[in-house]
C-alpha positions, 0 to 999 in steps of 0.5 A: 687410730682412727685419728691418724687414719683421718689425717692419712686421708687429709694428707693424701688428698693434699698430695694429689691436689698439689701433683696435679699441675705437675702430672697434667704437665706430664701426661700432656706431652704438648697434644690435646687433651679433653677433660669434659664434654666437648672441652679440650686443652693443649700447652706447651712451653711458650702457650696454651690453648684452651676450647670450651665445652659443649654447647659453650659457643664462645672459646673456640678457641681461646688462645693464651701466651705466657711472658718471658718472666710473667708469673703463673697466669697466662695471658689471654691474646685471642678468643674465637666466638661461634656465637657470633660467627656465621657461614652463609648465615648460619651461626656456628652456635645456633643453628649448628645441627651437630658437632663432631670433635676428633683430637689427634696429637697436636690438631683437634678437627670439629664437623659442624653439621649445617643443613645441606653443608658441613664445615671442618673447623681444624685447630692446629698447635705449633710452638708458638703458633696457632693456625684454625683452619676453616674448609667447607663442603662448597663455597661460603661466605664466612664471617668469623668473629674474634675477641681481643682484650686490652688491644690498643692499636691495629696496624698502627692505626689506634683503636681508641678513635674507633671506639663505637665505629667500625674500622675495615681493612679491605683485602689483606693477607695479615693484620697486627694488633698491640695490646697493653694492660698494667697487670699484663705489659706490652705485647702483639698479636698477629693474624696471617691468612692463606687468602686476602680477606676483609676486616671489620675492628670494632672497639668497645669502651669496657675494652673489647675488640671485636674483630670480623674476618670476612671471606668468600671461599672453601677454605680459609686458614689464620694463623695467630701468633702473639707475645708479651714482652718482659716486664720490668721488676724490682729484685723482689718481685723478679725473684717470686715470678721465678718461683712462682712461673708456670714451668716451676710451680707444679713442682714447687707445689708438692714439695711445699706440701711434703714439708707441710704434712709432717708440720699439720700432723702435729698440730693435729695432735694437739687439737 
């Protein structure tokens, strides 16, 4: 008896874990969503956003697409740094009085309490877009930094000669990035702003790209928007990718577990 009993207990707890993907699909319903302090998370179809919990200062957010046929990972294309970035100054990070966080649907507001001056930094999900809006208390000068992985090229110009230098674009509404990587394919990401601002590209050799936005205003808003493109694959590849997406695999997985169960529990006599 006490047997089954234990088994029933492993069995359940196999169920629950392998439904979770499924009922986090469910309960999402594309809206943000938090789950630890100051952590919150959003997908839908085409994306996923992910914002970092407190006092983290890096993923803020941390945006992600998924490729046409990719399998179940996304793929990382941008990710905000409040370490780095500062406003008259002042980091978002450290010396930030407070943060206030509100979700509602598919925006999410943090308030950060700076002193004489507050900045509301707004993070609103689209279908396949993702605008962060930046609106101070009076004008400021802002420097956001932004992180990109396995980028090759901005505005056509290739960032491998720019390694250790600082390449700056000076008063544009849009900048466009090309990114690359074995594992990932090819993909682009761009970046819309309401006003002209400045750009600062830095390239590292272990392949970061650090990006500054710099801009002088009481609101600023950029709208990001990134893709990779389909990879080629053999027959059987292209096959378990199907499977194994991030659209069929949390319903994949509890039934592979229904099957499993009765298949363990007659191992489990033997033992």
């Amino acid at each position: 008896m006490a047997s089954k009993q234990a088994y029933a207990i492993i069995a359940i707890y196999l169920l629950v874990l392998s439904s979770t993907p499924l009922i986090a699909n469910f309960l999402s319903g594309e809206e943000w969503i938090g789950f630890d302090t100051g952590a919150y998370y959003y997908k839908n179809e085409h994306l996923e956003v992910r914002l970092a919990g407190l006092p983290e200062g890096v993923g803020k957010p941390r945006i992600y697409v998924y490729a046409p046929n990719s399998s179940y990972m996304p793929v990382l294309i941008l990710d905000v740094n409040d370490r780095e970035s500062t406003v008259e100054g002042f980091s978002l990070f450290y010396d930030v009085i407070d943060v206030k966080i509100i979700a509602a649907n598919n925006t999410l507001s943090m308030t950060y309490v700076l002193g004489d001056f507050n900045i509301t930094k707004t993070i609103i999900t689209a279908d396949t877009t993702v605008t962060i809006e930046y609106r101070a208390t009076e004008a400021v000068r802002y420097s956001i930094v932004v992180h990109g992985r396995n980028y090759t090229s901005v505005n056509g110009l290739y960032l491998r000669d720019y390694i250790n230098k600082t390449l700056k674009l000076e008063r544009v509404e849009s900048v466009n990035f090309e990114l690359h990587s074995k594992p990932v394919g090819v993909g682009r990401v761009y970046l819309n702003f309401s006003s002209p601002v400045d750009i600062e590209v830095e390239e590292e050799v272990k392949g970061a790209t650090i990006i500054r936005v710099l801009w002088k205003g009481e609101r600023l808003s950029m709208t990001v928007r990134g893709y990779v493109e389909p990879q080629k694959l053999s027959p059987v590849t292209s096959t378990l990718s199907s499977l194994l997406n991030h659209r069929v695999t949390p319903i994949i997985l509890p039934l592979i577990t229904l099957m499993i169960i009765p298949l363990g529990w007659i191992i489990w006599r033997k033992l």
